[in-house]
N, C-alpha and C positions, 0 to 999 in steps of 0.2 A: 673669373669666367664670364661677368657679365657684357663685358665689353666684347667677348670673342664669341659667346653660346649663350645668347641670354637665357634667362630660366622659361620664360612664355616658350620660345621656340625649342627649348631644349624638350619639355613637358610633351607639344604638340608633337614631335619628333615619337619619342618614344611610346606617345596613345598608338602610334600607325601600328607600333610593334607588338603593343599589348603589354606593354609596360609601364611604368610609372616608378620617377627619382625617389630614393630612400636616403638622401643627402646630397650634401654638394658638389657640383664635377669637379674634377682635376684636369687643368689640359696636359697633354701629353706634349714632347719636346717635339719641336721638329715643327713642320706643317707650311712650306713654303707655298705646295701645290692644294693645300687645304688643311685642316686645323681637325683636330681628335679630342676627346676626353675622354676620362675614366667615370663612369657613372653605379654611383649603387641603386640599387633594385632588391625586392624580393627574390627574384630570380638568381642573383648572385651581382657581380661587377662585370660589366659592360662597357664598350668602347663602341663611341658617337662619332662617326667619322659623319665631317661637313664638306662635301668635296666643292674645288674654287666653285665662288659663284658666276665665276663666266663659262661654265664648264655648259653645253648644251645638255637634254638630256640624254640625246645619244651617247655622247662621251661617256655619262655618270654610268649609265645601263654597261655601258663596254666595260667599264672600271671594274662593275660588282662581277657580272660575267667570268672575267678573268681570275680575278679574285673566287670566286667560287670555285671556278675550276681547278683553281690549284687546291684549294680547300677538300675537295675529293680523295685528292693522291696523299692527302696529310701534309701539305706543304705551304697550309694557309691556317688561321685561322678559321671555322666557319663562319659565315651569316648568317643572320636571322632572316625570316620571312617577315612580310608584315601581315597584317592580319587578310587582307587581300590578296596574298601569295606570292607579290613581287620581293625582289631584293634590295630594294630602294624605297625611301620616303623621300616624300617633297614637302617642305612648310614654306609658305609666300612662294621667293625664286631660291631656294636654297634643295638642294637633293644632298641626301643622307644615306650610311648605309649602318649598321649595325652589326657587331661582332662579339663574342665573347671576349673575356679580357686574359691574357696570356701574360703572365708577371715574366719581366727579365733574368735570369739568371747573370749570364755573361757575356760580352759581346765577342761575336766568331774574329776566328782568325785567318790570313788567307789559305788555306787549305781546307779547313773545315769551310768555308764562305764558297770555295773553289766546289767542292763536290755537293755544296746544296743548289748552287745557282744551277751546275750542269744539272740536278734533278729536276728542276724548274722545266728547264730547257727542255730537256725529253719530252716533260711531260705535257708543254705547250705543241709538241708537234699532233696532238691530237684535239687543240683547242680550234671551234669552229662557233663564233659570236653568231647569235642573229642580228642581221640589221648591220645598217655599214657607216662609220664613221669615222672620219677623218685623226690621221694618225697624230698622236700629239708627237715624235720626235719627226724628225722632215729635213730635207736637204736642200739647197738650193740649187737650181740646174742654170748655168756653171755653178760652182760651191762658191766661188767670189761676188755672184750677182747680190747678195742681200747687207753685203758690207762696203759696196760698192752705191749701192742706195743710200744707203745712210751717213755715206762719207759725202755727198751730193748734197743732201737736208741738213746739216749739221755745220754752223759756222765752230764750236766749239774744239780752239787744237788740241785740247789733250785727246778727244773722241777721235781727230783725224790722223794724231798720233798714234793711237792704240791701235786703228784700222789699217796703218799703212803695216804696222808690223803686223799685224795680223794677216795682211792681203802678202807682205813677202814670205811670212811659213808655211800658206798656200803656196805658193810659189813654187820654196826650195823642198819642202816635205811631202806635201798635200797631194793626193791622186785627182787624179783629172775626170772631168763629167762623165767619160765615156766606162773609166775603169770602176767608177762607181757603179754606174745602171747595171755591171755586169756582176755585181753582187746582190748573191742571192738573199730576200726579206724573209725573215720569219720571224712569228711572234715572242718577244722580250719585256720583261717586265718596266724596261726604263728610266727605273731608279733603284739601280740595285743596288747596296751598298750595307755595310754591317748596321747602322740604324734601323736598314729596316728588314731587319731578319735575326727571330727573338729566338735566340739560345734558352730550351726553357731548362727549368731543373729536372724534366725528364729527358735526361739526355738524347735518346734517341727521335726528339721534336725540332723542328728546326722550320720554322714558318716565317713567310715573307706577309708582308704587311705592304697597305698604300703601291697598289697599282693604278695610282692616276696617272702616271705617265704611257701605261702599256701601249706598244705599239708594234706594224711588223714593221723591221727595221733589221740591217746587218747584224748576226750574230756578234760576229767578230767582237765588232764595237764596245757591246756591252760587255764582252769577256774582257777586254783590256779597262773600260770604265771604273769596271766593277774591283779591278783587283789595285787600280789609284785611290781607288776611296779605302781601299785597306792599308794601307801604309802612310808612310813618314817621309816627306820629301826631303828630310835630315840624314839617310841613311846613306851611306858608302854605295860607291858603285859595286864592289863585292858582294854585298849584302843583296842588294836591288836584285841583282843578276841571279844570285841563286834562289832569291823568295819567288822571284816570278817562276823559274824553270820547276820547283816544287809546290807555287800554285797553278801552272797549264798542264803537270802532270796530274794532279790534285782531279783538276775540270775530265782531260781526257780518259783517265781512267773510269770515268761514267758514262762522259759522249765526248767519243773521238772526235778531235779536230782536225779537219781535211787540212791538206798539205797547203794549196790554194788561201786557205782562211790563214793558216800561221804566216805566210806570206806577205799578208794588204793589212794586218791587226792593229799595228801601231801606227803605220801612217795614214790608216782609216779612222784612227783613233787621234790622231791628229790633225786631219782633215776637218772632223765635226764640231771638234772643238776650237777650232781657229774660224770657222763659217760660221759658227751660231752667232744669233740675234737677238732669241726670243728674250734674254735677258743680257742686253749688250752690255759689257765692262768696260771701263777701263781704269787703268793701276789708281787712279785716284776716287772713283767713285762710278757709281752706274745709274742710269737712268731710273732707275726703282730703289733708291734710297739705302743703296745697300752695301756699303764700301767696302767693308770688311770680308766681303763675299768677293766682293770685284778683284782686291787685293789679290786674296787666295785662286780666284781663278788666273788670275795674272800669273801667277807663279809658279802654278801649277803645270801648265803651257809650257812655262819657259823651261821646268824644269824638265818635263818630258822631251822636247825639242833637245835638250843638251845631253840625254841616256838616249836618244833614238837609234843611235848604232848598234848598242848595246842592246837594246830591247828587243830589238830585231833579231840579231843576233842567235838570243835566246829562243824566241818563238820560231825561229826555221829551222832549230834543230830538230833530228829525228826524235822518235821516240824509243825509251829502251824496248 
């Protein structure tokens, strides 16, 4: 842990809370957009979330906000306070937030992942932050301007390669500037996916975790995001076909999905993920050292783009 949460700062962290380490942390898996531990205490075991240090503190304050809010409806861990009443610590440039620690049971499946997200969802239609700050997921107006920059700065061919394929599934798939702005934003958690939603051993818990991505942003989006991070891009097209139509019935059976959203899903879901930047890939490696990530996103793409008839398909059917 020293190298990720040193002891000085981890210490300083937890005085905010009125706490103090009773042993060593454990970091938690995961942590692209910021890094977690498990901490013991008098108070019991504790989780030290360090959110990115680029994060302003608007962002971080948004983070905990959110996170709290879902903590209300039972669909978060709680927060701690700090001794001062905020939900956040700061040590140096670093902001913190603190939670109790929720041991894993077993990781959800798409159905059961289907009707906790649509809980989320609901229950974000009555979420209202103070203070305003810029959304961490974002589009670019046209959706090819940000790939189109960096195809411009970048002598690099495999980057110019990856972008041109990238700029033609905008192309052939991808919805256009205008049919985007006509979808409706509402707040999502931004990284949904079974990591971060702890199946506890009381079955009836089911809590998201790490809303540093939260944003408003196309429902749509994250329903189809969310149900790629549940599966196997190994499975039959059969297979594929019927887990989606039993994880959108899963979602609707808690919050109906208008006719309109089953419509633009996939190729709105293909649109975002062919325009992003913020972590550009390509099949060999990425500018953030992370190939095996790039890899995967690579493939991931491709595999969507070759079910998108199918997917589609599926998501404009009626409902029983």
């Amino acid at each position: 842990m020293t190298t990720i949460m040193g002891a000085t700062e981890l210490s300083a962290c937890l005085h905010q809370y009125g706490l103090q380490a009773g042993g060593p942390a454990r970091r938690l898996p995961g942590g692209h957009v910021g890094q977690s531990a498990v901490v013991p205490t008098a108070q019991g075991l504790v989780v030290v979330k360090r959110c990115n240090r680029r994060f302003e503190k608007a962002r971080v304050q948004l983070v905990a906000q959110a996170h709290q809010h879902a903590a209300r409806a039972g669909l978060a861990p709680p927060l701690r306070l700090t001794y001062d009443g905020q939900w956040t610590a700061q040590v140096d440039d670093a902001m913190y937030t603190v939670t109790e620690y929720v041991d894993h049971a077993e990781q959800a499946g798409p159905t059961v992942f289907a009707s906790a997200l649509a809980a989320l969802h609901n229950h974000f239609e009555s979420f209202s932050p103070q203070g305003r700050c810029e959304d961490f997921l974002q589009l670019p107006d046209p959706p090819a301007a940000d790939l189109e920059r960096i195809r411009r700065q970048t002598d690099d061919a495999a980057s110019r390669q990856a972008i041109d394929w990238r700029m033609k599934i905008l192309t052939e798939f991808g919805l256009d500037a205008q049919s985007l702005a006509a979808v409706p934003r509402s707040w999502v958690h931004g990284d949904a996916r079974p990591d971060n939603l702890l199946i506890t051993r009381s079955p009836d818990r089911r809590l998201f975790i790490d809303f540093d991505q939260v944003s408003r942003f196309p429902r749509p989006y994250e329903i189809v995001r969310a149900f790629v991070a549940c599966i196997s891009p190994q499975m039959s097209s059969h297979l594929l076909g019927s887990t989606f139509r039993e994880y959108l019935n899963a979602y609707h059976t808690i919050a109906p999905i208008p006719a309109t959203d089953r419509a633009i899903m996939i190729d709105l879901y293909i649109t975002v993920q062919a325009a992003e930047t913020r972590t550009f890939t390509t099949p060999q490696g990425e500018i953030r050292g992370m190939p095996a990530f790039a890899r995967a996103r690579h493939q991931q793409l491709t595999w969507i783009t070759e079910h998108r008839d199918l997917l589609r398909g599926v998501a404009e059917e009626a409902q029983p």
